[in-house]
C-alpha positions as CSV (number, residue, x, y, z in Angstrom):
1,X,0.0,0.0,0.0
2,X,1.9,3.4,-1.1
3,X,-0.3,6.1,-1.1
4,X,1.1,9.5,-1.3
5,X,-1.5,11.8,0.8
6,X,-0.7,14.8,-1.2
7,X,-1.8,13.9,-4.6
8,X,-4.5,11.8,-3.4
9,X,-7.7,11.8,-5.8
10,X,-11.0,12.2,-3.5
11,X,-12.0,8.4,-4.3
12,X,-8.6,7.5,-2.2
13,X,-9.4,10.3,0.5
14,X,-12.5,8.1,0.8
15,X,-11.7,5.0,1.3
16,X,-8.7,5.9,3.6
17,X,-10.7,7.2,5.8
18,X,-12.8,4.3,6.3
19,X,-9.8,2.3,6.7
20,X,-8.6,4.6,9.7
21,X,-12.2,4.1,11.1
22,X,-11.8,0.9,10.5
23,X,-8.7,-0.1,12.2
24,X,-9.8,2.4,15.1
25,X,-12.8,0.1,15.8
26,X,-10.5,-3.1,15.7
27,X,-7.8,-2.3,17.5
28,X,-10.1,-1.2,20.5
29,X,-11.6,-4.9,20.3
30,X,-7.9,-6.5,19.8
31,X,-4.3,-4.9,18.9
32,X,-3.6,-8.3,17.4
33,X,-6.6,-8.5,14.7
34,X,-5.9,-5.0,14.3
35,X,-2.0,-6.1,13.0
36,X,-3.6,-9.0,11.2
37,X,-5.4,-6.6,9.3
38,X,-3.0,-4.1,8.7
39,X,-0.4,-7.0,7.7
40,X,-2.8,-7.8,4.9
41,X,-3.7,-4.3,3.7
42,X,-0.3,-3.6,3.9
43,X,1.1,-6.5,1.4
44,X,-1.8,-6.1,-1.0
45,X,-1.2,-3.9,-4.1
46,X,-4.5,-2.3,-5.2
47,X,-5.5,-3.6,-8.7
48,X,-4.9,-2.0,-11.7
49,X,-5.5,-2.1,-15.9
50,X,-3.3,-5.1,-17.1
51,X,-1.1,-3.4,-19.6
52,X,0.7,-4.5,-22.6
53,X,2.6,-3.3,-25.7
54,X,3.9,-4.3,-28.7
55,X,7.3,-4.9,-27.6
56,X,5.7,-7.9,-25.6
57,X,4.3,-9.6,-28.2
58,X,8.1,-10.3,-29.3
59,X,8.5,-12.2,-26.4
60,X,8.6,-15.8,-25.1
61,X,6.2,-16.4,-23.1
62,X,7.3,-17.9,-19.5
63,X,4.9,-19.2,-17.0
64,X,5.5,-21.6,-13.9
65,X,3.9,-22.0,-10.5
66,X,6.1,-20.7,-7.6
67,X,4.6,-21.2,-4.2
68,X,1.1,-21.5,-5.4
69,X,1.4,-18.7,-7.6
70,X,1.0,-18.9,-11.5
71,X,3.5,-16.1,-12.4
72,X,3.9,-14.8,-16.0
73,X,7.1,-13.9,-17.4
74,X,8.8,-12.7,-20.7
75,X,12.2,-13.5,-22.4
76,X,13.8,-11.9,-25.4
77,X,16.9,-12.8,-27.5
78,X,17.1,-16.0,-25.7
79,X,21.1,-17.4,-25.6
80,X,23.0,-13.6,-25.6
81,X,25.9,-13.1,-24.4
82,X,24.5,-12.3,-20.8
83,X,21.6,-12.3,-18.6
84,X,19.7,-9.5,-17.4
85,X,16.4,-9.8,-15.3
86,X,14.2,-6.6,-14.8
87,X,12.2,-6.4,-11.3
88,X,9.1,-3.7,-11.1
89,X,8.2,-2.3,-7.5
90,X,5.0,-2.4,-5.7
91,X,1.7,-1.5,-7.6
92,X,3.6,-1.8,-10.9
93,X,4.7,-4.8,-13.5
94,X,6.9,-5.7,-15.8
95,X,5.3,-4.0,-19.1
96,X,6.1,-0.7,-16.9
97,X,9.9,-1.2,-18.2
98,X,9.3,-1.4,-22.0
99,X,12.4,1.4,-22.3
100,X,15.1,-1.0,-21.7
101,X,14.1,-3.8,-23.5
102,X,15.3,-2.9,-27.3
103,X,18.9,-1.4,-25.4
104,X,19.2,-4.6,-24.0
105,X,19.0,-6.7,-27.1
106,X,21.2,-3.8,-29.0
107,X,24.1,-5.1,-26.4
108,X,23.0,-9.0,-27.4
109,X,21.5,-9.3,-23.8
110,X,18.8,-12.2,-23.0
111,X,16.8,-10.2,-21.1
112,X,14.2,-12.0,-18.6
113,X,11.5,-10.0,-16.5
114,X,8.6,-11.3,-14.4
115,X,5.2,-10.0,-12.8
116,X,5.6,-10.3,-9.6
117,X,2.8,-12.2,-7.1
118,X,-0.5,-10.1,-7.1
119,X,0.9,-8.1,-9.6
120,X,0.6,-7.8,-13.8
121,X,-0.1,-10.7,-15.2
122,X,0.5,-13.3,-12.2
123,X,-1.9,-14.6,-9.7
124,X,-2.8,-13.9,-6.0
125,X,-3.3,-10.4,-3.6
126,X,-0.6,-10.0,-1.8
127,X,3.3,-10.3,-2.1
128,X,5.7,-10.4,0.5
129,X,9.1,-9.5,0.6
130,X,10.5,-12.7,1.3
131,X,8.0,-14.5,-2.0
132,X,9.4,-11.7,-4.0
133,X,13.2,-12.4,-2.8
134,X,12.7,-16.3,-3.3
135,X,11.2,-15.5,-6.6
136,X,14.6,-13.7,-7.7
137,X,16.5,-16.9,-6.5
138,X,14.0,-19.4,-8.3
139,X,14.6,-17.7,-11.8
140,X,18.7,-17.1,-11.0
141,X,18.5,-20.7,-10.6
142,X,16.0,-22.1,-13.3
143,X,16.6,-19.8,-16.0
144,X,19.8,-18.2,-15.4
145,X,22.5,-17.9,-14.1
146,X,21.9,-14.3,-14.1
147,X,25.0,-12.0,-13.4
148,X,23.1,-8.2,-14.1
149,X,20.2,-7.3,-12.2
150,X,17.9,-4.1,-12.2
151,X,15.2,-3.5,-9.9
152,X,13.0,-0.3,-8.7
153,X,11.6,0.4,-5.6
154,X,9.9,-3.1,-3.6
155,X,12.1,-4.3,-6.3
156,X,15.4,-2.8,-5.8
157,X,15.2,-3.8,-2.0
158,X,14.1,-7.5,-2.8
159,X,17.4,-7.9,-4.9
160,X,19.4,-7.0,-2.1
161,X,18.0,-9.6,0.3
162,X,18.1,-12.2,-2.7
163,X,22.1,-11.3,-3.6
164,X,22.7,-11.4,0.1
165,X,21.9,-15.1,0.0
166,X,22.8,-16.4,-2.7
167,X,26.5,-17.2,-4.3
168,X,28.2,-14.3,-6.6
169,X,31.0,-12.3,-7.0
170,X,32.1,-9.3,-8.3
171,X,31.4,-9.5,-12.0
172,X,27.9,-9.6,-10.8
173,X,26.2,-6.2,-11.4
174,X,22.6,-4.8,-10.3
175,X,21.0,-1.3,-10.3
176,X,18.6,-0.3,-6.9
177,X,16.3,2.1,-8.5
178,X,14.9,4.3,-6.0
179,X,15.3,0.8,-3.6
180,X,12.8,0.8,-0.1
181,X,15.9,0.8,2.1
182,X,14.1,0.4,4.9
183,X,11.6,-1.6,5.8
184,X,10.8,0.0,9.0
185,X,10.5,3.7,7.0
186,X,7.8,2.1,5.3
187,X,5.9,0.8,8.2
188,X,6.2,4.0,9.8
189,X,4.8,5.8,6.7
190,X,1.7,3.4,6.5
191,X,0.8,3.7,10.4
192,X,0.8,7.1,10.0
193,X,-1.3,6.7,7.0
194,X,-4.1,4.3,8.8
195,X,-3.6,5.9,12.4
196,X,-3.0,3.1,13.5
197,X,-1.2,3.3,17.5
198,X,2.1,2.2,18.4
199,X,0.5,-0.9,20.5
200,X,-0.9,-2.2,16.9
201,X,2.4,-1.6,15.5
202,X,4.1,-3.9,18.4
203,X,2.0,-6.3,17.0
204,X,2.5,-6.0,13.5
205,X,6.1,-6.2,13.7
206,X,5.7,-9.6,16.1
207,X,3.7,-10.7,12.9
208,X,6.6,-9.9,10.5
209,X,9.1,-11.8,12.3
210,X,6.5,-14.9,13.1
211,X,5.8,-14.9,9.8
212,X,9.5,-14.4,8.0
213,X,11.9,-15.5,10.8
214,X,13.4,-12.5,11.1
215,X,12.9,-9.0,12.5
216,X,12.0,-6.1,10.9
217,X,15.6,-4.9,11.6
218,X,16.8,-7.8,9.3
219,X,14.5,-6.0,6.1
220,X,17.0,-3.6,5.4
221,X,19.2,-3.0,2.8
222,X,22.4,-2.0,5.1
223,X,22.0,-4.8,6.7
224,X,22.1,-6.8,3.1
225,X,25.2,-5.4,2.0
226,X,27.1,-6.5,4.5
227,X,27.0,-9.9,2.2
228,X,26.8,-8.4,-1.1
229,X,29.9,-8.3,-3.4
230,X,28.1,-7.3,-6.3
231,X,28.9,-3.9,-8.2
232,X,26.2,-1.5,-7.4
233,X,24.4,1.5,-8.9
234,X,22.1,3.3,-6.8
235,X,20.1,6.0,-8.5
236,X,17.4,7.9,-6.1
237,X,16.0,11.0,-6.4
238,X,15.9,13.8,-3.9
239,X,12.7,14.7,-3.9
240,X,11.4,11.0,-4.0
241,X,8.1,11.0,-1.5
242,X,7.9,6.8,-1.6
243,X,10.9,5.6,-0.6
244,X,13.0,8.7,0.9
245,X,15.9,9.7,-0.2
246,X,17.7,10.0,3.9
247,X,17.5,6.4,4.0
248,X,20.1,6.4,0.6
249,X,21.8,8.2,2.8
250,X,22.3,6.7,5.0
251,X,23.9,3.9,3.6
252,X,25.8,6.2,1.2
253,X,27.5,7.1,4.6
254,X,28.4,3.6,5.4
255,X,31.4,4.2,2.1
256,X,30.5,0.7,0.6
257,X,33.1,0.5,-2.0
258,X,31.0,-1.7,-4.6
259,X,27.9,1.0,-4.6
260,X,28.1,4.1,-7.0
261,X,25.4,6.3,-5.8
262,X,24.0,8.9,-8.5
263,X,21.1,11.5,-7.1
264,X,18.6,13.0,-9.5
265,X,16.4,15.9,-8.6
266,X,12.9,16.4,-10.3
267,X,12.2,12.7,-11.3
268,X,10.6,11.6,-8.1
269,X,9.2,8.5,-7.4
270,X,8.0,6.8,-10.5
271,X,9.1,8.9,-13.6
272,X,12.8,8.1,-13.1
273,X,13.3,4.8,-14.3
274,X,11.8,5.9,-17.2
275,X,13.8,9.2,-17.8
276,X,16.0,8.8,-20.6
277,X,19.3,9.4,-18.8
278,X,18.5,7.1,-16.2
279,X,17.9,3.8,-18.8
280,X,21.0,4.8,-20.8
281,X,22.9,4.9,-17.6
282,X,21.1,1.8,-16.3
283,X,22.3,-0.2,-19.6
284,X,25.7,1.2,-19.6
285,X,26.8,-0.3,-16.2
286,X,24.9,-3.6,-16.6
């Protein structure tokens, strides 16, 4: 659920408000249905037009079940010289990233891309960073190997928890695009959204790490790089209102020498893995 109060049309005024009513009438019954229901809300992407283009209709068609899932999936100039897999960001899907496809194939790149769970073309509600992560891993290892990565927002950060686990070196290469550094930003962006009370949020978080194994401490992508040897190009924006541009920061400050950290200004959230610059940039370094 990213909803940016700001730019919010009326309908969304509407039905955020009867989600804060809501969760204010269930979390004086129970703080733990409360977090049950927030957990939910909060992993479920709202849905949206399925979109296509011609570029699409170039491509092979891949489809498998992963985890109960029937995701869809695309592949063009199958056998190039190396493998690039594109990964889209909450509320968004792979026919979002038609500008790097044709600059792919120009370098003889097989490039692979995937709707994510609940989102595109694939099945289900709701995604969860750890499905999303083990997706990454499950295509690395069934249609890869795949040594150059590129994923915005939701997908950005998923890559990071996915490269932290599995084998690689440094000839590997992936672009964050705006990554959700933190996990816990995000949280505390959506509780202030629903008004939700810190009590729920104790709760929530006991969820998270019931659920994954870990704490919401462990969902960040500091704490990833600590086992990532990939090279890294971070690009984020300075006035980006989704996933803030401190928490780049923040790890910028931590002097990784494998990440190369570029700032924008005016792009935002959304438009800047479409800008021009950015894709040309993006396919140079992978």
């Amino acid at each position: 659920m990213i909803i940016i109060l700001q730019v919010m049309k009326p309908g969304q005024r509407l039905a955020l408000a009867y989600i804060r009513t809501k969760f204010k009438f269930l979390s004086a019954i129970s703080k733990k249905k409360a977090a049950q229901q927030a957990f939910q809300l909060f992993c479920t992407p709202p849905t949206r037009d399925k979109k296509s283009s011609p570029i699409f209709n170039t491509a092979e068609n891949i489809q498998f079940n992963f985890e109960g899932y029937d995701v869809a999936g695309y592949r063009w100039n199958a056998g190039g010289t190396r493998k690039v897999l594109i990964l889209h960001g909450f509320e968004s899907a792979a026919s979002n990233f038609i500008g790097y496809i044709d600059p792919f194939i120009k370098k003889n790149y097989e490039v692979l891309a995937f709707d994510a769970p609940a989102h595109g073309y694939s099945s289900g509600r709701q995604i969860t960073a750890i499905v999303y992560r083990d997706l990454i891993k499950y295509v690395h290892n069934h249609y890869g190997p795949v040594k150059s990565y590129m994923g915005h927002s939701l997908g950005g950060f998923v890559l990071s928890l996915a490269l932290a686990e599995m084998p690689h070196d440094e000839d590997y290469r992936a672009v964050f695009i705006a990554p959700s550094a933190e996990t816990s930003t995000a949280i505390t962006n959506f509780f202030q959204l629903t008004g939700l009370d810190s009590n729920v949020r104790k709760e929530f978080e006991k969820l998270i790490e019931a659920i994954s194994g870990h704490p919401v401490s462990w969902f960040s992508i500091s704490r990833a790089m600590n086992d990532i040897r990939a090279r890294i190009l971070w690009i984020h924006d300075e006035g980006d209102q989704v996933t803030p541009y401190q928490d780049a920061l923040k790890v910028k400050a931590e002097n990784h020498s494998n990440i190369q950290f570029v700032s924008t200004k005016g792009l935002g959230h959304s438009r800047i893995y479409r800008d021009p610059n950015v894709i040309k940039m993006v396919v140079e370094f992978l």
